[in-house]
ZABADO-528240 format. One record per atom (N, C-alpha, C, CB): x, y, z. Coordinates in steps of 0.001 Angstrom, whole numbers, padded with zeros to 6 digits, always signed. Each point is the difference from the previous one (the first is absolute). Glycine has a CB too. Layout:
! ZABADO-528240
XYZ...
This chain:
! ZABADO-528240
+037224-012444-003666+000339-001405-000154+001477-000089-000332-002346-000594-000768+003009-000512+001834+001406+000367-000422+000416-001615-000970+000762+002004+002666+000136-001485-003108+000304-001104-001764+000749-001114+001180+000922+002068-003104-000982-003492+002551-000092-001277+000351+002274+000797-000154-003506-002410-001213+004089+001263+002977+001250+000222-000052+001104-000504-001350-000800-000048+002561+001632+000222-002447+000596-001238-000928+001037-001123+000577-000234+001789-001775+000448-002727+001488+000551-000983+000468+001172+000536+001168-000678-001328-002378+001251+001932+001807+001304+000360+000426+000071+000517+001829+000376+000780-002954-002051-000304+002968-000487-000441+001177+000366-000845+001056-001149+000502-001293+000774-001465+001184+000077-001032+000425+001717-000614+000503-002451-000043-001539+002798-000482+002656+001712-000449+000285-000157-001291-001085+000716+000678+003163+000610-000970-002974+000608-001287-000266-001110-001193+001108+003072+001328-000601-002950-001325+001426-000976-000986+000800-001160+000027-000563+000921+000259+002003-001653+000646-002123-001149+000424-000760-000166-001084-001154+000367+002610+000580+000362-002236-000928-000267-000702-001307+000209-001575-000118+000676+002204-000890+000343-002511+001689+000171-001296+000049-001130-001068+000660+002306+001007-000030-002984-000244+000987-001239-000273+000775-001167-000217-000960+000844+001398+001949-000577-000172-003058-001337-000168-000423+000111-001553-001257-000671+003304+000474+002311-003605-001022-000274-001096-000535+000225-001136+000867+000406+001060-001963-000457-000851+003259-000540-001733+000530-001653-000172-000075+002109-000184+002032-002375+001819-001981-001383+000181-000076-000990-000657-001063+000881+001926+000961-000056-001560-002218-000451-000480-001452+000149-001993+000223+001264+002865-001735+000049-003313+002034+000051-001481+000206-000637-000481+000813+001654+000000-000573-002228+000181+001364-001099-000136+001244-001062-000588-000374+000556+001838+000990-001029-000326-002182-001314+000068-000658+000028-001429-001182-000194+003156+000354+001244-003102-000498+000082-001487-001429+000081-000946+000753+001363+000717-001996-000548-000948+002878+000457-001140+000637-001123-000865+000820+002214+001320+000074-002687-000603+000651-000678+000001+001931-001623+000653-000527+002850+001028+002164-002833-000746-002894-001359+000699+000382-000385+001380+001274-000391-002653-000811+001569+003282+000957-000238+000921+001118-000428-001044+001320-000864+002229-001773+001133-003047+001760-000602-000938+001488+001247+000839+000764-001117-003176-000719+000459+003152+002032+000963+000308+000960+000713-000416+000624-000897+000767-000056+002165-000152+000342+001286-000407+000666-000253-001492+000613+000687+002625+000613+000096-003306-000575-000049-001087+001150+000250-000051+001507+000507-000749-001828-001190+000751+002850+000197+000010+000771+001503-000747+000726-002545+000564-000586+003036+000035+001782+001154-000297+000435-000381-001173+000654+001058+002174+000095+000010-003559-000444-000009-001915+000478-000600+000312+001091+002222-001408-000739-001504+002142+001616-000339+000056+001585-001656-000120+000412+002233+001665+000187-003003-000686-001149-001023+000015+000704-001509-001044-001013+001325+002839+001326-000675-003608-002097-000176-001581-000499-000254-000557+000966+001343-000213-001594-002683-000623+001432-000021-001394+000765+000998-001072-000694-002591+000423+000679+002799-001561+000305+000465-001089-000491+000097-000610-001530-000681-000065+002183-000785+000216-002150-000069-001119-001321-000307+001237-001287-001359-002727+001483+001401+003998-001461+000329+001041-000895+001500-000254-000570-001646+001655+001327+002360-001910-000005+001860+000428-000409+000427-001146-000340+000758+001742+001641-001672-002728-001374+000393-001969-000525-000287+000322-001655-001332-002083+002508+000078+002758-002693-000724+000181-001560+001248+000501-000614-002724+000724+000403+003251+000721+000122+000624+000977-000623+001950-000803-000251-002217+002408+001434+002348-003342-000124+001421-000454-000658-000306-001442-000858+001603+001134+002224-002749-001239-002514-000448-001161-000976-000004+000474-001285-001386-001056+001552+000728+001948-001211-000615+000735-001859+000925+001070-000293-002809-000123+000174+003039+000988+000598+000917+001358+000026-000933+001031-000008+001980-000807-001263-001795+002055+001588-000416+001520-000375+000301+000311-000949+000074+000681+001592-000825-000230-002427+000643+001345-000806-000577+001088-000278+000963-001287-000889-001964+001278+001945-000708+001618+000080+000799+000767+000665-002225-000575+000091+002415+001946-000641+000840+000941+000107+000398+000821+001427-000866-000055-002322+002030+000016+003216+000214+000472+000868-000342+001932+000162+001580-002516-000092-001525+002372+001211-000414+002124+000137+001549+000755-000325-002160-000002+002677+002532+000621-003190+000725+001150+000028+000476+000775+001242-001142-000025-001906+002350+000110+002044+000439-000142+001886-000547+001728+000072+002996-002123+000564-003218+003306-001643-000299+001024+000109-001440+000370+000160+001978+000076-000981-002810+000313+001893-001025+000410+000099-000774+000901-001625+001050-000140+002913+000202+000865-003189-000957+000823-000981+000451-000628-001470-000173+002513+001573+001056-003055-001386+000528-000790-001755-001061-001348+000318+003458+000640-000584-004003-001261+001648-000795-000777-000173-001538+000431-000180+001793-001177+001075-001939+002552-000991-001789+000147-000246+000422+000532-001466-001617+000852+002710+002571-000311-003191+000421+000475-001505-000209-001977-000736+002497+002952+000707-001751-003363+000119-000032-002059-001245-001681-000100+000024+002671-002236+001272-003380+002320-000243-001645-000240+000266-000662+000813-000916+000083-000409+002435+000093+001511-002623-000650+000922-000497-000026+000008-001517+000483+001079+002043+001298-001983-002983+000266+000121-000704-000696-001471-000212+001842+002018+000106-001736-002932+000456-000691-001286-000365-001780+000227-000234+002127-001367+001579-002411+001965-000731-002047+000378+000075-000198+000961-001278-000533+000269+003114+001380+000382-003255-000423+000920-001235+000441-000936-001354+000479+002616+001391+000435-003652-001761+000349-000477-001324-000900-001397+000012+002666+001189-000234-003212-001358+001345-000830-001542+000208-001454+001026-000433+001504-002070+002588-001981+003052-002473-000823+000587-000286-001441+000457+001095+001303-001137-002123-000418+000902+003057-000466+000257+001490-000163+001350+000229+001124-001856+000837-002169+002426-000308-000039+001709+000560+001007-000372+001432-003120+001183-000895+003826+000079+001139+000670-000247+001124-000755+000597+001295+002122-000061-001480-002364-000880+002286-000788+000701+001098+000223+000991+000648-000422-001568+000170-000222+001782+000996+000019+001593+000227+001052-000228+001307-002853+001133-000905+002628-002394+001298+001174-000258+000999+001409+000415-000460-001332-001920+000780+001447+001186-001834+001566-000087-000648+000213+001552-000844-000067-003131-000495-000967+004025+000359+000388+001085-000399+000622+000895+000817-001461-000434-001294+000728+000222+002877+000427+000792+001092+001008-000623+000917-002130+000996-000173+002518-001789-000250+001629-000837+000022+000810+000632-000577-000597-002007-000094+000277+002135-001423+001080+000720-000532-000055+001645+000246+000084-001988-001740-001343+002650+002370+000753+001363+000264+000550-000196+001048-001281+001451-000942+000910-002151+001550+000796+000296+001796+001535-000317-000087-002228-000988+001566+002394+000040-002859+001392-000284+000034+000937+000815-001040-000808-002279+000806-000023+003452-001032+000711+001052-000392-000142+000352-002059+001804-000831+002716-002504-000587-002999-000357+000044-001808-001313+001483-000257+000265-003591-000357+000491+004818-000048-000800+000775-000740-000853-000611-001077+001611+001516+000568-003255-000649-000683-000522-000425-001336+001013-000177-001412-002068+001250+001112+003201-000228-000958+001018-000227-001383+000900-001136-000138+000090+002264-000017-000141-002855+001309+000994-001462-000159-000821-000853+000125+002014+000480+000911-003709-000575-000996-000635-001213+000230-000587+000384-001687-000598-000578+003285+000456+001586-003816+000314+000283-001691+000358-000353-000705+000092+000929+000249+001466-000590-000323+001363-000766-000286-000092-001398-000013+001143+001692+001010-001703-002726+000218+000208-001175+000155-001582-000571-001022+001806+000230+002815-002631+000385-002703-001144-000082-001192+000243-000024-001463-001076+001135+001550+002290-000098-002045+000571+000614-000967+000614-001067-000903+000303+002038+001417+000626-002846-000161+001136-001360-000181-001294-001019-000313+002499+000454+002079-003073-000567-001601-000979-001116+000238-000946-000236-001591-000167+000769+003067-000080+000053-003802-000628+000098-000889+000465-000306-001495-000830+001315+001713
């Protein structure tokens, strides 16, 4: 059994990801990204320049955005699915940096 990483792990992006992650979780409820105006009907984008958005946009990075998801589902108290686990290996997060980001989280 190998010992949980330590922060230091983790980049600078890393980390910054994981506290939009944490404001997400307070803010939004982990609801998901908002979809892009474009693919809004009419009277969605009439609602949205009436009322406004403020559910949280995606992260232009593939893997700093399943790190904000991952960091929002785990502090909202969400198990992280098995989808979003095998997101984050494919996008390169070792068990010691999804640790680390557990580590921060606690």
């Amino acid at each position: 059994m190998t010992a949980p990483a330590a922060p230091a792990d983790l980049t600078r992006e890393d980390k910054v990801a994981i506290v939009i992650g944490l404001d997400d979780a307070r803010r939004h409820r982990c609801c998901e990204p908002a979809l892009p105006r474009e693919q809004l009907s009419r009277t969605a984008r009439a609602l949205l320049w009436l009322l406004g958005d403020n559910r949280p946009g995606r992260l232009a990075n593939p893997r700093l955005e399943a790190v904000r998801r991952f960091a929002c589902a785990t502090r909202a108290g969400h198990e992280p699915g098995v989808a979003l686990m095998g997101q984050l290996n494919t996008l390169g997060l070792k068990p010691s940096h999804i640790a680390a980001v557990q580590g921060l989280l606690m």
